[in-house]
C-alpha positions as YAML, in Angstrom:
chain: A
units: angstrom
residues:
- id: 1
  name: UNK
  ca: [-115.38, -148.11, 71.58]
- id: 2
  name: UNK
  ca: [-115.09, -148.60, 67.85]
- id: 3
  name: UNK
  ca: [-118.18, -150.93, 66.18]
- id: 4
  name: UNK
  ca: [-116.94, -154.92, 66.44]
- id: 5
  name: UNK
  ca: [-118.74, -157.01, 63.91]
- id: 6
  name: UNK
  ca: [-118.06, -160.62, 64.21]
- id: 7
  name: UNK
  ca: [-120.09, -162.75, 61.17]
- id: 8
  name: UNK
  ca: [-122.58, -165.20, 62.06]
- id: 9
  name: UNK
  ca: [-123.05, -166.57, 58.46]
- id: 10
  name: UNK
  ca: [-122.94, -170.35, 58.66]
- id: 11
  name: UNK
  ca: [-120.81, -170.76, 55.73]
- id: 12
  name: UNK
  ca: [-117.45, -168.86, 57.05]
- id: 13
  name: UNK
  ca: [-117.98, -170.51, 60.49]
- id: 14
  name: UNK
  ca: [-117.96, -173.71, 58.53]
- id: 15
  name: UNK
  ca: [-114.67, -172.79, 56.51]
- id: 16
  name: UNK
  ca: [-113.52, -170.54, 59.34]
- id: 17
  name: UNK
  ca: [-113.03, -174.62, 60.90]
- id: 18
  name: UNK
  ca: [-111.49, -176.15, 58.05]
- id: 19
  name: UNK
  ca: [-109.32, -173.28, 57.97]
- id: 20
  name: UNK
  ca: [-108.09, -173.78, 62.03]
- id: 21
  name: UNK
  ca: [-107.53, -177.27, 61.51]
- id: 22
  name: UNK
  ca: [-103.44, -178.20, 61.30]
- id: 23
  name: UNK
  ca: [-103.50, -180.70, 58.94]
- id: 24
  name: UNK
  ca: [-105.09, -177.94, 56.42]
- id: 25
  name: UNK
  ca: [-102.25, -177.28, 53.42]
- id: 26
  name: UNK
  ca: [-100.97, -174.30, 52.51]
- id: 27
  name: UNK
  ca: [-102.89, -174.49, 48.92]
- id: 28
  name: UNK
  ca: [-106.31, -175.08, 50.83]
- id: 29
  name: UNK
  ca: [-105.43, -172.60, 53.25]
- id: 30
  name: UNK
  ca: [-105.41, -170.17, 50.83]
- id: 31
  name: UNK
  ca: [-108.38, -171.13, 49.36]
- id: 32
  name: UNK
  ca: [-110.43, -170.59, 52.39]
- id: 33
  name: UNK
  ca: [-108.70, -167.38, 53.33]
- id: 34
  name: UNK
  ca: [-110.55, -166.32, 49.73]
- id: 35
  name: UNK
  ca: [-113.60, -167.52, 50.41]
- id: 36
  name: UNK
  ca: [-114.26, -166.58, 53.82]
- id: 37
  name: UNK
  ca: [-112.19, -162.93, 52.94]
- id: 38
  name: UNK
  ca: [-115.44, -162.31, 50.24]
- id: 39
  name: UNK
  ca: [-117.93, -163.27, 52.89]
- id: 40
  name: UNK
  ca: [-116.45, -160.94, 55.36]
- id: 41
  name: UNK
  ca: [-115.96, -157.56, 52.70]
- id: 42
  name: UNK
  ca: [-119.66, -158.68, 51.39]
- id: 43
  name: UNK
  ca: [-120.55, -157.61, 55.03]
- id: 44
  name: UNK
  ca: [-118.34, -154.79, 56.02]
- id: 45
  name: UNK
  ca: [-118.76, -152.78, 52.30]
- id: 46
  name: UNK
  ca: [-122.49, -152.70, 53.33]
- id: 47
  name: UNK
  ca: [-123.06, -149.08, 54.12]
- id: 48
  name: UNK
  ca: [-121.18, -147.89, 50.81]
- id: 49
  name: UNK
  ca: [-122.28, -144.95, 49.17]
- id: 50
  name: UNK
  ca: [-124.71, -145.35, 45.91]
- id: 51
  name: UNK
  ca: [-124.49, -142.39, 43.04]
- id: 52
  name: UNK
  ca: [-127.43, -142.84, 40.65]
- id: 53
  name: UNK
  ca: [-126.16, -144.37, 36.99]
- id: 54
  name: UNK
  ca: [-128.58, -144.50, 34.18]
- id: 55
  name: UNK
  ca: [-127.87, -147.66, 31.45]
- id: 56
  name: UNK
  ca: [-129.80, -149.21, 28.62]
- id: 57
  name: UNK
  ca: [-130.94, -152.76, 28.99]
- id: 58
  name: UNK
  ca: [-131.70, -154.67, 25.79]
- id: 59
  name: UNK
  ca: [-135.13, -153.66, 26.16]
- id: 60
  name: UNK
  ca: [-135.75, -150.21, 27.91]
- id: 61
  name: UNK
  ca: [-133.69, -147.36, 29.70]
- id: 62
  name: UNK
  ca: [-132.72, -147.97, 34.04]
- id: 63
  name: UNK
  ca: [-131.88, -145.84, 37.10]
- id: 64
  name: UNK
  ca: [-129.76, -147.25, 38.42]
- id: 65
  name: UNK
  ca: [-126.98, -147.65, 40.75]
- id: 66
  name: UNK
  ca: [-123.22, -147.52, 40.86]
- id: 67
  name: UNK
  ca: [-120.59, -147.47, 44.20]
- id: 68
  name: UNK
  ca: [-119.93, -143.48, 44.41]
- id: 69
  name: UNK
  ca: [-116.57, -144.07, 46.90]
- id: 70
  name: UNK
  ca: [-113.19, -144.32, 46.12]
- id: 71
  name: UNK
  ca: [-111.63, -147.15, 47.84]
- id: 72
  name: UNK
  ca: [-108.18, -148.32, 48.66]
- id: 73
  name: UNK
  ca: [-106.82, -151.50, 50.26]
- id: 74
  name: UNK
  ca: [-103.97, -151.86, 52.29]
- id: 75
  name: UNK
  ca: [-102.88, -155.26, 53.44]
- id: 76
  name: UNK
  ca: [-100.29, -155.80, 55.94]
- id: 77
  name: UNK
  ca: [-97.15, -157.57, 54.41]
- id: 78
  name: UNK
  ca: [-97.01, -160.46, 54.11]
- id: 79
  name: UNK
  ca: [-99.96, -162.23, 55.36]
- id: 80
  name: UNK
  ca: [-102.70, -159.72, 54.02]
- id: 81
  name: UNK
  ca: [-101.82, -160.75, 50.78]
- id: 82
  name: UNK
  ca: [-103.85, -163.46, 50.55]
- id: 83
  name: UNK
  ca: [-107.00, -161.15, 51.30]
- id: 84
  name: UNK
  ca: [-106.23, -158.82, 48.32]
- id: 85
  name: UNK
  ca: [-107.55, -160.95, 45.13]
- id: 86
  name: UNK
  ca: [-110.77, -161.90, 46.54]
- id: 87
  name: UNK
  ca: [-111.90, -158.25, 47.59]
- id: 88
  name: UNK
  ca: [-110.56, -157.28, 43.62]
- id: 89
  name: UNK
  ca: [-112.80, -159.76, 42.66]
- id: 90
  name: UNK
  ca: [-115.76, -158.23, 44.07]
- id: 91
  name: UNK
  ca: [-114.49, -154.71, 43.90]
- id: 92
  name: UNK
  ca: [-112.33, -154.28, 40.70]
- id: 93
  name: UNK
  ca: [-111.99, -150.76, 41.05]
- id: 94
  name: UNK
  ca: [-110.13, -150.71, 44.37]
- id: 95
  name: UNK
  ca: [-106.54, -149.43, 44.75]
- id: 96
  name: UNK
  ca: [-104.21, -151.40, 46.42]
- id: 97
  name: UNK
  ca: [-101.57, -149.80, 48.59]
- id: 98
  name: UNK
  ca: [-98.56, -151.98, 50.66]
- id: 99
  name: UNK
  ca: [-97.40, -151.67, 54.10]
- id: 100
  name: UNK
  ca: [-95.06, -153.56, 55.79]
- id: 101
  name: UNK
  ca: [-95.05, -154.34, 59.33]
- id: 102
  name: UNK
  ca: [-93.20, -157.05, 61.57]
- id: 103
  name: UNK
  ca: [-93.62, -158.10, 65.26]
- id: 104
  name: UNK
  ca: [-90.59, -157.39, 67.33]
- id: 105
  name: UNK
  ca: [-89.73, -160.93, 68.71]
- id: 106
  name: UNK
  ca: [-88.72, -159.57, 71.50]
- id: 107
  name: UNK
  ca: [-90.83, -156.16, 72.68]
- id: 108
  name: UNK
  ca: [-93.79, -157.49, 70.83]
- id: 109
  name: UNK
  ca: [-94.11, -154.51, 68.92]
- id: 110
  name: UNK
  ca: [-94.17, -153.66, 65.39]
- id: 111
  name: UNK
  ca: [-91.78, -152.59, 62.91]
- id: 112
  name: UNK
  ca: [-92.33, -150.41, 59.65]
- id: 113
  name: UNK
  ca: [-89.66, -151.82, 56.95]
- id: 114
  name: UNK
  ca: [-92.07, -150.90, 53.85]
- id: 115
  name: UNK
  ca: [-94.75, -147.92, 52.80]
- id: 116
  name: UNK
  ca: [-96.10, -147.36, 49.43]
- id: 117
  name: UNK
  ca: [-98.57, -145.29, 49.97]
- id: 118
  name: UNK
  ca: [-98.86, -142.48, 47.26]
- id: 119
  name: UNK
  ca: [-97.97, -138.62, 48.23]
- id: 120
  name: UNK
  ca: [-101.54, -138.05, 49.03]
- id: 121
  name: UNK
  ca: [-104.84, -139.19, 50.20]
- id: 122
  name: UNK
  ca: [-107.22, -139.89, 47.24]
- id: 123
  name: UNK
  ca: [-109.42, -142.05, 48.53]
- id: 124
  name: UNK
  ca: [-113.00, -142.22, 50.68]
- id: 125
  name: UNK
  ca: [-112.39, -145.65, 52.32]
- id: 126
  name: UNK
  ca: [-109.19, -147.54, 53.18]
- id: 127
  name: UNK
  ca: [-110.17, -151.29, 54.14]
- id: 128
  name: UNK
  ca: [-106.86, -152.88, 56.23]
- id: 129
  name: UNK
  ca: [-106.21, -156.28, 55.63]
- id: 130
  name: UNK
  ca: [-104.50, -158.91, 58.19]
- id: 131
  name: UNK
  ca: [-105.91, -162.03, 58.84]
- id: 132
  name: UNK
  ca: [-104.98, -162.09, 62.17]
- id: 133
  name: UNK
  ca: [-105.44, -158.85, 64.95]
- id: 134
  name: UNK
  ca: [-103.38, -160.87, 67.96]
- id: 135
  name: UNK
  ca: [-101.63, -157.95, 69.93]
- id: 136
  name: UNK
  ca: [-103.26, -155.28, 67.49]
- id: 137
  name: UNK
  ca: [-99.72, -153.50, 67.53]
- id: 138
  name: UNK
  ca: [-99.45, -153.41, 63.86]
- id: 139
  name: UNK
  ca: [-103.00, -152.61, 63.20]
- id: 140
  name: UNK
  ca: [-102.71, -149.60, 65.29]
- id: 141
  name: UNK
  ca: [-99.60, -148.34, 63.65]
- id: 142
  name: UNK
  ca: [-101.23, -149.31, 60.26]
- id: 143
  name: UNK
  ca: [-104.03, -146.74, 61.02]
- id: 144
  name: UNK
  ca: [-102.06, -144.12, 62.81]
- id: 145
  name: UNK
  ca: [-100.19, -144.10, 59.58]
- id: 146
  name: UNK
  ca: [-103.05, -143.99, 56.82]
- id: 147
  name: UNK
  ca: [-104.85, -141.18, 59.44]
- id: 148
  name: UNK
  ca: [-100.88, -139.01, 59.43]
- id: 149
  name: UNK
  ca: [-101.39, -139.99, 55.53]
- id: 150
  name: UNK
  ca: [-104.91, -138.19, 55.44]
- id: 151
  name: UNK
  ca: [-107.15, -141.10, 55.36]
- id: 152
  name: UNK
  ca: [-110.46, -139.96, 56.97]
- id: 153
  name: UNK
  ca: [-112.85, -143.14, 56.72]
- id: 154
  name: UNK
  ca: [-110.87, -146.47, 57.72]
- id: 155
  name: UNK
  ca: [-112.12, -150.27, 58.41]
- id: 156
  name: UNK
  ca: [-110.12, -153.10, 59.92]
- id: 157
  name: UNK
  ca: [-111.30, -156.70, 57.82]
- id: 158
  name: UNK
  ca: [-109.26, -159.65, 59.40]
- id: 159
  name: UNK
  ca: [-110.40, -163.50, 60.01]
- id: 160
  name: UNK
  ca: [-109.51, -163.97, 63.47]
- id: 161
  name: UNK
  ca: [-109.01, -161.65, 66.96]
- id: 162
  name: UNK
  ca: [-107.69, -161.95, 70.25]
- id: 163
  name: UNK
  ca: [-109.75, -159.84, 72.78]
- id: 164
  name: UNK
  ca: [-106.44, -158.03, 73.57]
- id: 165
  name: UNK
  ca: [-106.39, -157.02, 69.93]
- id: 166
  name: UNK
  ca: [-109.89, -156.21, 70.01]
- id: 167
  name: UNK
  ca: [-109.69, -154.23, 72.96]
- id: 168
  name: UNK
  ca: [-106.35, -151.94, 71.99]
- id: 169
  name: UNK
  ca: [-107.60, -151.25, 68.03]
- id: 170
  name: UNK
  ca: [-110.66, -149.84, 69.79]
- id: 171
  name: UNK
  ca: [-109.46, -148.17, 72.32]
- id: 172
  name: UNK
  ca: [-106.86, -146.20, 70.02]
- id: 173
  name: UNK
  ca: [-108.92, -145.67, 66.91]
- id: 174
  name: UNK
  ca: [-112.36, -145.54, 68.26]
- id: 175
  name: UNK
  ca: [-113.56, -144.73, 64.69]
- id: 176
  name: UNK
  ca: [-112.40, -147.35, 62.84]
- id: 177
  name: UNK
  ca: [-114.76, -150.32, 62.62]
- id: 178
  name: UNK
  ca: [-113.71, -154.14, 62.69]
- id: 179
  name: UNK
  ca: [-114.38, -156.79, 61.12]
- id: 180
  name: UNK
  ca: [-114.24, -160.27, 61.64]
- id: 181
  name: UNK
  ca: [-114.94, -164.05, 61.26]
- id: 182
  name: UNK
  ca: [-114.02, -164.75, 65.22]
- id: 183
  name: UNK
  ca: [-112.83, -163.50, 68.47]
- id: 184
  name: UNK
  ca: [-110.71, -166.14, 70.19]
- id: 185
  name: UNK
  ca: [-110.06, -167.13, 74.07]
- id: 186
  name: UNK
  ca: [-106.99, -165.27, 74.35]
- id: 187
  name: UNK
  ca: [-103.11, -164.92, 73.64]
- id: 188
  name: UNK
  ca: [-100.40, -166.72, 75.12]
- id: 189
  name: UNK
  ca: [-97.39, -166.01, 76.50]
- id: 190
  name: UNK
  ca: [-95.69, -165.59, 72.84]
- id: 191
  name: UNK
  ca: [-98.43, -163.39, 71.74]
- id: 192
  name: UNK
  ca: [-100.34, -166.23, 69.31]
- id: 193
  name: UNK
  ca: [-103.95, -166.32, 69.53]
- id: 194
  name: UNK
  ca: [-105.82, -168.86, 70.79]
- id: 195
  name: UNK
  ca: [-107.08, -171.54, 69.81]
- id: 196
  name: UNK
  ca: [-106.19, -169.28, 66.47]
- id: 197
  name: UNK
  ca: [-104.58, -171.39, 63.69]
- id: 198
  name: UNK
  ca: [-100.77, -170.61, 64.09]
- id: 199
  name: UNK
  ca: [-98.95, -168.05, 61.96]
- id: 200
  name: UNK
  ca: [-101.39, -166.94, 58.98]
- id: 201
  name: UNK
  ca: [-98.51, -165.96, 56.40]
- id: 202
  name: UNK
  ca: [-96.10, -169.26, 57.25]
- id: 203
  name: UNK
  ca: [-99.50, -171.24, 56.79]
- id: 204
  name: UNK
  ca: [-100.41, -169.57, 53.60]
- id: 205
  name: UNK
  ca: [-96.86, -169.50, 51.74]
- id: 206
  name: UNK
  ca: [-95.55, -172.64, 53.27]
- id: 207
  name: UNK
  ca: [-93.23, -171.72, 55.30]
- id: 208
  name: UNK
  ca: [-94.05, -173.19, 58.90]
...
């Protein structure tokens, strides 16, 4: 089963609530999806590779340390959008890549309508973004099309999961880690997580 990391930090359980709540506007929604989206890549970039860089302070030569990985984001149109600045923040170097992916309203599954990956894999990480891993169908295509793509090293960073999700992402891609602000209850019978906070890209743009 692939590693699940759910964060514990006080602060994005605190805005991970805010964030749930209906009443919450699309401009503060978007907001917290930045904050709690820094929290969570603070957490899952921890194991990144260190090369040795010597500098000059104003006072005396230092060893020390730059990232030594190339890394690539791919959100999932539309709603991983709102992940992509605040991981550039922290990471200015990253490349970001598009797919898009829709749910089937009626199999449930997902659709490709967009890729923009480059011709080839140039990159040692590829961090997914999707705030919300519900059915995990378009996760799972997601990765089975970076790995056809050549991508050897991926992560899954959303905000919130539905065991079902949970379960299927790590039972098809073993090797790709997850990680999260929360695992949910459930889904219901029109594949929405629950409690969950609705639809994460209608919430964020406005267009409930």
């Amino acid at each position: 089963m692939a590693q699940v990391y759910v964060s514990s930090h006080p602060l994005v359980q605190h805005k991970l609530t805010l964030l749930r709540r209906k009443e919450t506007e699309p401009k503060k929604f978007r907001e917290l999806v930045r904050e709690i989206t820094q929290f969570l890549i603070y957490e899952a970039t921890a194991d990144l590779r260190l090369v040795d860089k010597q500098i000059e302070t104003p006072l005396a030569p230092y060893a020390g340390k730059e990232i030594g990985e190339r890394i690539g984001l791919v959100p999932i149109l539309r709603a991983g959008l709102g992940m992509v600045e605040p991981v550039l923040e922290m990471i200015p170097t990253v490349r970001v890549w598009h797919l898009g992916l829709y749910r089937d309203t009626r199999t449930l599954e997902p659709v490709s309508y967009y890729n923009k990956l480059p011709p080839q894999a140039d990159v040692d990480l590829c961090l997914i973004l999707d705030p919300m891993l519900a059915t995990a169908g378009s996760a799972v295509a997601a990765v089975d099309i970076l790995k056809r793509w050549g991508a050897q090293r991926i992560k899954f960073l959303g905000l919130i999961a539905a065991p079902e999700g949970v379960q299927r992402l790590s039972q098809a891609h073993p090797d790709v880690s997850i990680h999260l602000a929360a695992i949910d209850s459930h889904l219901n019978d029109h594949a929405y997580i629950v409690p969950g906070l609705g639809d994460a890209g209608d919430r964020q743009f406005g267009t409930a």
